[in-house]
OpenMM code with the backbone's topology and positions (N, CA, C; nanometers):
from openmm import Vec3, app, unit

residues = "UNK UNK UNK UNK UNK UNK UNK UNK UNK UNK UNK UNK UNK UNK UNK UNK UNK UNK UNK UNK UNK UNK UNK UNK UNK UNK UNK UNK UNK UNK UNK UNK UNK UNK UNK UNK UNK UNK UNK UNK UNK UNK UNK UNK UNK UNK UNK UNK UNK UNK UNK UNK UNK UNK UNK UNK UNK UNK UNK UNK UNK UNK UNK UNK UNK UNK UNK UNK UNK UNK UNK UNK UNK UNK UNK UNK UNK UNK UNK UNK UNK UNK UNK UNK UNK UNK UNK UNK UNK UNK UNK UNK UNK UNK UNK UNK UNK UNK UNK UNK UNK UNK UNK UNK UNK UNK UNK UNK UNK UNK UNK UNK UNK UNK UNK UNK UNK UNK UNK UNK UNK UNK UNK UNK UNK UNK UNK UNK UNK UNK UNK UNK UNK UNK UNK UNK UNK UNK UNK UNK UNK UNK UNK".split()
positions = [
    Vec3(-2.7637, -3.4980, 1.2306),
    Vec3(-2.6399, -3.5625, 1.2653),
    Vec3(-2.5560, -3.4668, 1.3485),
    Vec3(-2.5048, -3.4947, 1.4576),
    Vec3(-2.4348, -3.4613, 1.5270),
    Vec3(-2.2439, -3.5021, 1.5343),
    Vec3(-2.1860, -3.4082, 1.5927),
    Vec3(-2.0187, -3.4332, 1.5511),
    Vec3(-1.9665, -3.4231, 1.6738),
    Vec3(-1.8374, -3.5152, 1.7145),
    Vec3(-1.7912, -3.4759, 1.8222),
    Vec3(-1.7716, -3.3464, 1.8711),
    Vec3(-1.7183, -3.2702, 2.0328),
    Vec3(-1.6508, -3.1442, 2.0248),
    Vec3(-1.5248, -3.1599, 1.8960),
    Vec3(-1.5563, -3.0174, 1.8596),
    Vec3(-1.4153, -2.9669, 1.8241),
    Vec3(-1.2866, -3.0079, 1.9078),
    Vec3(-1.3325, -2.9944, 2.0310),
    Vec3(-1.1975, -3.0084, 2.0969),
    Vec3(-1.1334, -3.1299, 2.1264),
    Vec3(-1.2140, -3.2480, 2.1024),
    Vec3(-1.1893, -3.3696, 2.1523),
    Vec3(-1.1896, -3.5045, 1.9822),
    Vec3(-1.1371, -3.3746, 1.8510),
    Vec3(-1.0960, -3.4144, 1.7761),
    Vec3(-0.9674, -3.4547, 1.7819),
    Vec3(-0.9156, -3.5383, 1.6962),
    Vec3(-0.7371, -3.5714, 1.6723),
    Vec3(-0.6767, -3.4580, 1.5991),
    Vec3(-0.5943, -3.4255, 1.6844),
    Vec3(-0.5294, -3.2610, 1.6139),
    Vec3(-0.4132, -3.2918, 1.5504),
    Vec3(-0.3043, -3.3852, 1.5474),
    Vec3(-0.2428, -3.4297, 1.4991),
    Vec3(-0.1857, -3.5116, 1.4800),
    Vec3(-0.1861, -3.5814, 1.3746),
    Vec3(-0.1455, -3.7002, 1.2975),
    Vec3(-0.0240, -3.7016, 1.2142),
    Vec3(0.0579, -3.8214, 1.2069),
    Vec3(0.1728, -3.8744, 1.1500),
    Vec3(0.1695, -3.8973, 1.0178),
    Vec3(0.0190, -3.9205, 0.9689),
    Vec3(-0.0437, -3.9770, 0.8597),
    Vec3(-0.0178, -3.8791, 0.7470),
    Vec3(-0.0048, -3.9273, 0.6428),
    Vec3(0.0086, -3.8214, 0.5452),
    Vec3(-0.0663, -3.9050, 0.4010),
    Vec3(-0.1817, -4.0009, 0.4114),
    Vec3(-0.2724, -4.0321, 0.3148),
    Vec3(-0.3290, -3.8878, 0.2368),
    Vec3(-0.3971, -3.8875, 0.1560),
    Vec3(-0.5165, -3.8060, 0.1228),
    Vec3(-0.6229, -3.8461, 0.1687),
    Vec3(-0.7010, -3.7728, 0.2034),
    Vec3(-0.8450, -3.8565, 0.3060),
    Vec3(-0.9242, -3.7029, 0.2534),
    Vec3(-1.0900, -3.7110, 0.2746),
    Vec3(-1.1873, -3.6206, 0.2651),
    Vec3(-1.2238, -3.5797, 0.4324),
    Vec3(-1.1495, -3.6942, 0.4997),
    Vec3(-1.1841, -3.6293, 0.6364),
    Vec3(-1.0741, -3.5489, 0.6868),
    Vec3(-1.0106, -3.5244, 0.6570),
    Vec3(-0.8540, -3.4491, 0.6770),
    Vec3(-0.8674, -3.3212, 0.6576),
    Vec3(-0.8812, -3.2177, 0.7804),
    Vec3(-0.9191, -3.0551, 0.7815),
    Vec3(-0.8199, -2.9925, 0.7919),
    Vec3(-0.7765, -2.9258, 0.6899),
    Vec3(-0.6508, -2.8652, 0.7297),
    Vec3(-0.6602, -2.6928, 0.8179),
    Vec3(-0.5778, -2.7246, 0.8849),
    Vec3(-0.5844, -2.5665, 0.9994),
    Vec3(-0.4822, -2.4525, 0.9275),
    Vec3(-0.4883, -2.3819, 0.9443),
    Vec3(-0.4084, -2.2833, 0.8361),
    Vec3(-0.3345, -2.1984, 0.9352),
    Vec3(-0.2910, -2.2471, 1.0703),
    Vec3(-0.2182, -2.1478, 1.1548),
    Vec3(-0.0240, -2.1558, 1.0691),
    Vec3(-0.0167, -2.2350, 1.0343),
    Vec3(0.1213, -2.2446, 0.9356),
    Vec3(0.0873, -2.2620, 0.8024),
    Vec3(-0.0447, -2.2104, 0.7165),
    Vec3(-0.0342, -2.1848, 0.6455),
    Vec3(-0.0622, -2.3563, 0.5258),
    Vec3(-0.1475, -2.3268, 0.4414),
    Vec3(-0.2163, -2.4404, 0.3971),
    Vec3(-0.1590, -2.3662, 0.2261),
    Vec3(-0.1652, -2.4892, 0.1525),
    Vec3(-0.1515, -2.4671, -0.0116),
    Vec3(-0.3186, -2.5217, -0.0408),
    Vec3(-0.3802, -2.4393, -0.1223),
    Vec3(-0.5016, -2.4915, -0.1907),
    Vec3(-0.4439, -2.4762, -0.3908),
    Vec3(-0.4719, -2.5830, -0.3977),
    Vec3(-0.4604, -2.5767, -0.5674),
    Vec3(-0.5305, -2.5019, -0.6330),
    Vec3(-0.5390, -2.4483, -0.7209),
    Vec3(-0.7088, -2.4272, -0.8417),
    Vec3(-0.7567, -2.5405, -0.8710),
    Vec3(-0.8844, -2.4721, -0.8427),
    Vec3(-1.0417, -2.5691, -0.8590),
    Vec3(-1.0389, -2.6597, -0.7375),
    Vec3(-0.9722, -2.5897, -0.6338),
    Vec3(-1.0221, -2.7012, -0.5176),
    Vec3(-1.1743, -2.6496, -0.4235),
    Vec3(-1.2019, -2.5203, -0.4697),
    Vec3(-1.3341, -2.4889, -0.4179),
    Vec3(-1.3919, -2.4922, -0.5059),
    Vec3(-1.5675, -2.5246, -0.4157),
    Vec3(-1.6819, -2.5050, -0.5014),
    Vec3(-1.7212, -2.3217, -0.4861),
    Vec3(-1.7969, -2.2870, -0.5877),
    Vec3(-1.8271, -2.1300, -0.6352),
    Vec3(-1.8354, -2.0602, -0.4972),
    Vec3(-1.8846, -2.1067, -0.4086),
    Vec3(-1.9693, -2.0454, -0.2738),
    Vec3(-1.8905, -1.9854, -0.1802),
    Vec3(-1.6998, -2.0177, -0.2358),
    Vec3(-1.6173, -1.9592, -0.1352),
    Vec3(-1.5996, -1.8297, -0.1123),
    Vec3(-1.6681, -1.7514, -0.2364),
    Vec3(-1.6486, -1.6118, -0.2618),
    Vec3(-1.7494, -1.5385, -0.2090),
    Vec3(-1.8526, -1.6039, -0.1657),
    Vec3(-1.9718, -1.5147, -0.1223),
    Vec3(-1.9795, -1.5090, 0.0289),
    Vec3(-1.8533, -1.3726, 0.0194),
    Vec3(-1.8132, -1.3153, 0.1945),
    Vec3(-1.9798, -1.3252, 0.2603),
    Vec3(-2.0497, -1.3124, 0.2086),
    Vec3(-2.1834, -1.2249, 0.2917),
    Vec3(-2.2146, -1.3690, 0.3354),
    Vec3(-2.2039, -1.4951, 0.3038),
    Vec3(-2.2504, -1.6046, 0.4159),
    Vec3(-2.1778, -1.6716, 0.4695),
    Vec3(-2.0191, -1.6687, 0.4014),
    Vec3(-1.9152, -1.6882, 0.5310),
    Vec3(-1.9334, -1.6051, 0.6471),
    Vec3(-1.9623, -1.4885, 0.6154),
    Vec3(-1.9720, -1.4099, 0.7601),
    Vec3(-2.0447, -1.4148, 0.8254),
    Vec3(-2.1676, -1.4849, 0.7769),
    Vec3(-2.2630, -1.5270, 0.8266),
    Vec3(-2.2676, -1.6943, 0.9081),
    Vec3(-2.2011, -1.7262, 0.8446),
    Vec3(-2.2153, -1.8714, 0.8675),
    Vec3(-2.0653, -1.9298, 1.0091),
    Vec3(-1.9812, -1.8738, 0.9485),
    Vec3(-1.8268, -1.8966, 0.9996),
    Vec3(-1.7499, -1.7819, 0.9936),
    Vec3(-1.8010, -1.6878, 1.0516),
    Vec3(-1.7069, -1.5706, 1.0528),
    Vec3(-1.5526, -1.5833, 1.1062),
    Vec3(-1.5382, -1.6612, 1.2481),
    Vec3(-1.3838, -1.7086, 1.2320),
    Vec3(-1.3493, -1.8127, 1.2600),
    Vec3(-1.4115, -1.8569, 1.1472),
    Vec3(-1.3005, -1.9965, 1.1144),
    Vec3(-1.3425, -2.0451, 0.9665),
    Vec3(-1.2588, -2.0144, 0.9149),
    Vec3(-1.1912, -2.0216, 0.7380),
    Vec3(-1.1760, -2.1326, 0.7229),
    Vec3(-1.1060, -2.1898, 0.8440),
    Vec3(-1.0394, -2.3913, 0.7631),
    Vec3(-1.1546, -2.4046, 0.7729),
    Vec3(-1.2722, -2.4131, 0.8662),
    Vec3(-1.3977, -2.4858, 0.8412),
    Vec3(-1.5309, -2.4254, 0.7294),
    Vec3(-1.5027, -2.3351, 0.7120),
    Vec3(-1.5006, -2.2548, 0.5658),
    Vec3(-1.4459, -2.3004, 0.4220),
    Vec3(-1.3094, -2.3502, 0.4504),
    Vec3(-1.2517, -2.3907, 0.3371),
    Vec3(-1.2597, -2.5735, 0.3121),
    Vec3(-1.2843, -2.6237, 0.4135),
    Vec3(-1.2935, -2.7511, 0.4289),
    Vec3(-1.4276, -2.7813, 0.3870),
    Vec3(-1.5370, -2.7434, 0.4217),
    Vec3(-1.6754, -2.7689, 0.3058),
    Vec3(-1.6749, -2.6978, 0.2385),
    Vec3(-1.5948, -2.6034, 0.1470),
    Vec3(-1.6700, -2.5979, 0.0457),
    Vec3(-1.5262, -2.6713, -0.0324),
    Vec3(-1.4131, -2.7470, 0.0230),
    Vec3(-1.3751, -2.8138, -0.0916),
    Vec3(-1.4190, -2.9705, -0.1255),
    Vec3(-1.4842, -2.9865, 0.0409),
    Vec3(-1.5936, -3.1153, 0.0114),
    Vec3(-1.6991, -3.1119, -0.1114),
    Vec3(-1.7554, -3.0113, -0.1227),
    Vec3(-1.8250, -2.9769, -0.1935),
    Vec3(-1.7939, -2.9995, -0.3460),
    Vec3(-1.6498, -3.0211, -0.3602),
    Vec3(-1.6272, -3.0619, -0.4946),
    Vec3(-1.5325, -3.1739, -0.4838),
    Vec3(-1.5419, -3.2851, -0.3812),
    Vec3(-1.5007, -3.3592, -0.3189),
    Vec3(-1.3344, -3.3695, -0.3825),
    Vec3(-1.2466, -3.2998, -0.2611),
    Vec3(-1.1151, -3.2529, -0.2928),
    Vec3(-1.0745, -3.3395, -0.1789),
    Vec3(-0.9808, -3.4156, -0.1832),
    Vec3(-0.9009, -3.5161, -0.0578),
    Vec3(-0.7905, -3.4323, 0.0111),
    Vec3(-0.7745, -3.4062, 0.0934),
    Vec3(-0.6568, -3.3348, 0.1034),
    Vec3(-0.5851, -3.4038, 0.2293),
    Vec3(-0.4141, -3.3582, 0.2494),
    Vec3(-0.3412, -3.4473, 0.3054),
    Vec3(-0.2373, -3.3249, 0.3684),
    Vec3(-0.1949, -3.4360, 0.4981),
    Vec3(-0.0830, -3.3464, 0.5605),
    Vec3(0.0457, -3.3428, 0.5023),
    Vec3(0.1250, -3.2835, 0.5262),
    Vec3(0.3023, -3.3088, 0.4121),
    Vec3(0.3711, -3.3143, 0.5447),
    Vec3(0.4743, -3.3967, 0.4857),
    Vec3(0.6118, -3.4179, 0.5485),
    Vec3(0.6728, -3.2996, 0.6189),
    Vec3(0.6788, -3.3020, 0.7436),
    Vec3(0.7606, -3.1471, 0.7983),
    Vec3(0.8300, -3.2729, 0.9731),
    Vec3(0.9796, -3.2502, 0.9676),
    Vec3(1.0349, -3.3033, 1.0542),
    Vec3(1.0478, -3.2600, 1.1529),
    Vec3(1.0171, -3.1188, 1.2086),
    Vec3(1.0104, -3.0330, 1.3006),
    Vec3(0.8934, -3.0245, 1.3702),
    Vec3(0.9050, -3.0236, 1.5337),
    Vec3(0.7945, -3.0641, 1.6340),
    Vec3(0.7182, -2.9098, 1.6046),
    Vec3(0.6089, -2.9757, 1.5970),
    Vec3(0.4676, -2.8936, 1.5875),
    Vec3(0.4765, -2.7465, 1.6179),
    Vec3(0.5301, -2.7129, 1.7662),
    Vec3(0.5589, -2.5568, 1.8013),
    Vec3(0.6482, -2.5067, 1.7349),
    Vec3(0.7610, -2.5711, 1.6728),
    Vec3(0.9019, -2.4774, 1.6378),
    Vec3(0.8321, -2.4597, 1.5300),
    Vec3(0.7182, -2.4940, 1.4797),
    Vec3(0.7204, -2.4310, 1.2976),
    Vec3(0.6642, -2.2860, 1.3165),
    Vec3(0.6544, -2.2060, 1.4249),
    Vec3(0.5947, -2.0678, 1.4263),
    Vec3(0.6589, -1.9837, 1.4889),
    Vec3(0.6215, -1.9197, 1.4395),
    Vec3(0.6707, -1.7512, 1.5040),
    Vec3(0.5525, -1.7063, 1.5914),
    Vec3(0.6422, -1.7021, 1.7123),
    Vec3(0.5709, -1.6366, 1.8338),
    Vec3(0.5690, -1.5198, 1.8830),
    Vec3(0.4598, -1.4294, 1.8430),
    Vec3(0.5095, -1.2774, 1.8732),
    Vec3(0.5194, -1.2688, 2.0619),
    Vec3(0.6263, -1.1940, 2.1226),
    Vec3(0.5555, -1.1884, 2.2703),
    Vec3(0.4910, -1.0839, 2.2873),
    Vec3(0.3667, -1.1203, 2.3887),
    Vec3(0.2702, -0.9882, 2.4311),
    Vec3(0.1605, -1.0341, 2.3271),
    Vec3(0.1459, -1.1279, 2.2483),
    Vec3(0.0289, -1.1264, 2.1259),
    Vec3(-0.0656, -1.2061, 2.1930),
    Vec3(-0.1671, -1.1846, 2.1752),
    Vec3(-0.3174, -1.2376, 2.2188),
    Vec3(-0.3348, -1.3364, 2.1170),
    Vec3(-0.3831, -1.4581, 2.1878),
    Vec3(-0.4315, -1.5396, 2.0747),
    Vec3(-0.6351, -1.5549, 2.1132),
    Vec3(-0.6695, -1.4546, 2.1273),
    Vec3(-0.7723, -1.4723, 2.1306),
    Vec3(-0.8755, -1.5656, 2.0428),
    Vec3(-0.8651, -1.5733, 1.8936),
    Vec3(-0.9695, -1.6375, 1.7842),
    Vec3(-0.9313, -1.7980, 1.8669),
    Vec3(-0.7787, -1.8158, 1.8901),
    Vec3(-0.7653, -1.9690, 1.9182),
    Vec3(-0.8586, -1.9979, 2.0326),
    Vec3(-0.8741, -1.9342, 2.1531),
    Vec3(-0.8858, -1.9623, 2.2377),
    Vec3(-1.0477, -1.9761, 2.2493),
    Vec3(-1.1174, -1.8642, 2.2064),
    Vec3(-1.2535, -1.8653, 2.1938),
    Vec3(-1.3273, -1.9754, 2.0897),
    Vec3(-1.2440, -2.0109, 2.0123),
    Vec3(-1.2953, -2.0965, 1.8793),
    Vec3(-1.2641, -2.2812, 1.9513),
    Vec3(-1.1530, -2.2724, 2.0312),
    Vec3(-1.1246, -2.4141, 2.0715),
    Vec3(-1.2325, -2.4450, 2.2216),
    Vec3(-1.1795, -2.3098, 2.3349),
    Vec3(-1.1893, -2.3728, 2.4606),
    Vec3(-1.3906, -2.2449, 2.4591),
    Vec3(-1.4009, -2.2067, 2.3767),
    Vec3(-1.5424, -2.1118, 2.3762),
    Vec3(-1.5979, -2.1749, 2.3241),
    Vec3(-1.5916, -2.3147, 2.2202),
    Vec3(-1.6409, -2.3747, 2.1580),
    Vec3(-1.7348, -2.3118, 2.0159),
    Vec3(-1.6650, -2.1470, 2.0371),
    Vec3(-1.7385, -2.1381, 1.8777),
    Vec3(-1.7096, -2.2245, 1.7803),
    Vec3(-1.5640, -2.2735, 1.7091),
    Vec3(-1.5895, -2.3922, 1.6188),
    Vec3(-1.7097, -2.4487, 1.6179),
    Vec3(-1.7798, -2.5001, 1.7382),
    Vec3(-1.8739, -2.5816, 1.7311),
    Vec3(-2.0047, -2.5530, 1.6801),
    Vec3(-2.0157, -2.4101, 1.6904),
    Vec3(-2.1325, -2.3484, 1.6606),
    Vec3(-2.1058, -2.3139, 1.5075),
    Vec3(-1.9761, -2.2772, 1.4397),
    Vec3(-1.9371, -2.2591, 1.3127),
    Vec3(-1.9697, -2.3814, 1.2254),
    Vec3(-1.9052, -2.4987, 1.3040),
    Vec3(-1.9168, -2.5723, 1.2474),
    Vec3(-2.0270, -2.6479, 1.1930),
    Vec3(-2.1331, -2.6801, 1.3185),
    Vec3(-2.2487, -2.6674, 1.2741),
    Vec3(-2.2954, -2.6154, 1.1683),
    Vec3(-2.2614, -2.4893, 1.2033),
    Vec3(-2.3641, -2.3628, 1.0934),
    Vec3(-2.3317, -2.4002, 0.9508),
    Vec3(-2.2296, -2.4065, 0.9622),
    Vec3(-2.1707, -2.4354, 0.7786),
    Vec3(-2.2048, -2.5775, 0.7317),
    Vec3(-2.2210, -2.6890, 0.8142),
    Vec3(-2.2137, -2.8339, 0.7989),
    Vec3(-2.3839, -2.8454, 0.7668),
    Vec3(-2.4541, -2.7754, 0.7945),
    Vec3(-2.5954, -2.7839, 0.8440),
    Vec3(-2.6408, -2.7608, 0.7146),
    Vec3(-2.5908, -2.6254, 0.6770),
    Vec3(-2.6381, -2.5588, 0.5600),
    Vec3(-2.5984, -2.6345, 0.4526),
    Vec3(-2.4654, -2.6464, 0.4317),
    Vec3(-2.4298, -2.7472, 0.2578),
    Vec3(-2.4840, -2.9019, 0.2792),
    Vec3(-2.4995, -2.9285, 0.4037),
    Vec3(-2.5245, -3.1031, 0.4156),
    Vec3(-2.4220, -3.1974, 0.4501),
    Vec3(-2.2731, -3.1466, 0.5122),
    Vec3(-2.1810, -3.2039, 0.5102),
    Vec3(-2.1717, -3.3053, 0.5912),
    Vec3(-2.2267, -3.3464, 0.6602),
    Vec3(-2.2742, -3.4672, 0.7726),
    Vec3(-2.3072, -3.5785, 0.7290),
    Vec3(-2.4363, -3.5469, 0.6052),
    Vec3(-2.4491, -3.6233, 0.5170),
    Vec3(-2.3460, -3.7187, 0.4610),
    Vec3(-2.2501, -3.5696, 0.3920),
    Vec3(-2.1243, -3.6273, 0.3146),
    Vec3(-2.0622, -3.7409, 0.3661),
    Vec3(-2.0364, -3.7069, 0.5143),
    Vec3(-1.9136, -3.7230, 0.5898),
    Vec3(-2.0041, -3.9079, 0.6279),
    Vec3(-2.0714, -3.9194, 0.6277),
    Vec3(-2.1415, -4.0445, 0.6758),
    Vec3(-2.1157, -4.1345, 0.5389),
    Vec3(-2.1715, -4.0612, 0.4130),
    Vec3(-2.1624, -4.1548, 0.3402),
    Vec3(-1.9903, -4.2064, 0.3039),
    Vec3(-1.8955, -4.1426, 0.3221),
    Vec3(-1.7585, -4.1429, 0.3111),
    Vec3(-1.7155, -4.2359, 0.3844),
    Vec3(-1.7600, -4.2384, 0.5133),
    Vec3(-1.6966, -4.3650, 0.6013),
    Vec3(-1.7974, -4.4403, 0.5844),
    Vec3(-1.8903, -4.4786, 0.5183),
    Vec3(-1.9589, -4.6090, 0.4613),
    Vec3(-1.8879, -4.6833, 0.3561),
    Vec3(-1.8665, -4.5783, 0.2651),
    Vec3(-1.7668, -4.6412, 0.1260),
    Vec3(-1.6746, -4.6707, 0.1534),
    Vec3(-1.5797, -4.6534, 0.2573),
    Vec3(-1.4535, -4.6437, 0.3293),
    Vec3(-1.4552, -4.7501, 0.4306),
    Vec3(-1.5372, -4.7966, 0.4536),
    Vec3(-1.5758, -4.8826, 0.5730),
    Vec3(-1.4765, -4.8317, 0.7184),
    Vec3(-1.5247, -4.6793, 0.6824),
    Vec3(-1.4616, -4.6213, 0.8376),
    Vec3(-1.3087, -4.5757, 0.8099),
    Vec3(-1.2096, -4.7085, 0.7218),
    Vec3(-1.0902, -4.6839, 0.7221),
    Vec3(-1.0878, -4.5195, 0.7881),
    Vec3(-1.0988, -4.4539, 0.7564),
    Vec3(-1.0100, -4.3234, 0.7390),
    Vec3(-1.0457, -4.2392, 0.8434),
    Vec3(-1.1310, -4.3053, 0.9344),
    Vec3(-1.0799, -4.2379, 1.0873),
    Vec3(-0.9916, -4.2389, 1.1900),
    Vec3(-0.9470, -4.3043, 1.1181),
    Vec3(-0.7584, -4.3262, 1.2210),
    Vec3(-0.6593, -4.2499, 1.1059),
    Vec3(-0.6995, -4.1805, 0.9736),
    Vec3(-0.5733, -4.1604, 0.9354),
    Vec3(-0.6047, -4.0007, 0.9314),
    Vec3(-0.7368, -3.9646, 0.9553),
    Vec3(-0.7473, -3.7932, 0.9484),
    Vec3(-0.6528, -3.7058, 1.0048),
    Vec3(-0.6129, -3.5968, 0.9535),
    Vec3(-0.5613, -3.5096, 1.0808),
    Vec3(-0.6521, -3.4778, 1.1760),
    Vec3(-0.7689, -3.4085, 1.1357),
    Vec3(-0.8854, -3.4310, 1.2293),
    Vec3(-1.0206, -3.4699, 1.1821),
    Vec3(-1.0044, -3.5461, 1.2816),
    Vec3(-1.1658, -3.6523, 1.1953),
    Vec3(-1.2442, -3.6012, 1.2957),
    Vec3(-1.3439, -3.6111, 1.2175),
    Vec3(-1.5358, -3.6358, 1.3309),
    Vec3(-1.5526, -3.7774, 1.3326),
    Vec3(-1.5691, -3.7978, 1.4721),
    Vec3(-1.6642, -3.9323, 1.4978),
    Vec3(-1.8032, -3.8677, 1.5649),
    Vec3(-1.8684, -3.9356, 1.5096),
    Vec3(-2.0118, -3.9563, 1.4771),
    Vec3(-2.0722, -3.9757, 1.5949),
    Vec3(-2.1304, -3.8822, 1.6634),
    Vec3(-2.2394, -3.9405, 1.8240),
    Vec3(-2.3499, -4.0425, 1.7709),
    Vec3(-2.3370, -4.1413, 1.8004),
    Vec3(-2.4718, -4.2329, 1.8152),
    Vec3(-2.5696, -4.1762, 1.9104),
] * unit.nanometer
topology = app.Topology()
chain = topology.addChain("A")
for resn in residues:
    res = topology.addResidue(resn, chain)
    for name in ("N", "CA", "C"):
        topology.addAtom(name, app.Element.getBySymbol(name[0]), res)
C-alpha cells in the first residue's frame, strides 16, 4: 500500500473530532497522555533506525498501535503567531523532511514495518471513509 506525498497532505484543519487519522506535528508542542504508546516507543535503536527525524511519525504509529484517537484543540490564533521565531535560525529538519521528501521515506519505513497501511485501510472501511475530511492530516490512498 502506498500513501500520498507527505506534502500534498491536509496540514490544517478547523476540525477538532478525535479521528485515528489525525497526526499530530509537535512544532508547538503536542500533550500525549499515559498509555497512549505501545512498548516500542522506547527502543531508540529502531527509531533511529527507522525515523530518525521525524518523531510525530514515530509517535503517531506507535500510538496507532494501541489504537489512541487523537484530536486538534481549540487555539484562536492564526497558525504562525503561535511561535517563536528565532532570527538567523535554520530550519533545516523542516525543509528536508517536507520539500526533501524524507517524511516519505520515514514514513514508509515505520508504516511498512508495524503494518500501519493495513491499519489505516481498515479504519476508513469501518468509517466508511468519514474521517478523511476531518483529519488534520490524512493519507489518501493511491489506487
Amino acid at each position: 500500500m502506498e500513501f500520498s506525498p507527505y506534502c500534498d497532505w491536509e496540514y490544517i484543519s478547523t476540525e477538532d473530532v478525535p479521528s485515528v487519522l489525525t497526526i499530530p506535528i509537535g512544532i508547538g508542542g503536542v500533550l500525549y497522555p499515559p498509555n497512549t504508546f505501545h512498548a516500542d516507543v522506547v527502543l531508540d535503536s529502531k527509531f533511529m533506525h527507522l525515523a530518525p527525524n521525524a518523531d510525530d511519525i514515530w509517535f503517531k504509529a506507535m500510538s496507532l498501535l494501541n489504537n489512541i484517537e487523537c484530536k486538534k484543540t481549540s487555539d484562536s490564533r492564526s497558525f504562525n503567531s503561535r511561535f517563536l521565531e528565532i532570527p538567523g535560525a535554520k530550519q533545516v529538519l523542516h525543509y528536508s523532511n517536507l520539500f526533501g521528501k524524507e517524511n516519505d521515506k520515514q514514513i514508509a519505513s515505520v508504516f511498512e514495518t508495524y503494518e500501519i497501511g493495513k491499519f489505516f485501510l481498515e479504519t476508513l472501511n469501518e468509517k466508511n471513509g468519514n474521517q478523511r475530511a476531518i483529519a488534520t492530516l490524512y493519507v489518501r490512498l493511491q489506487e
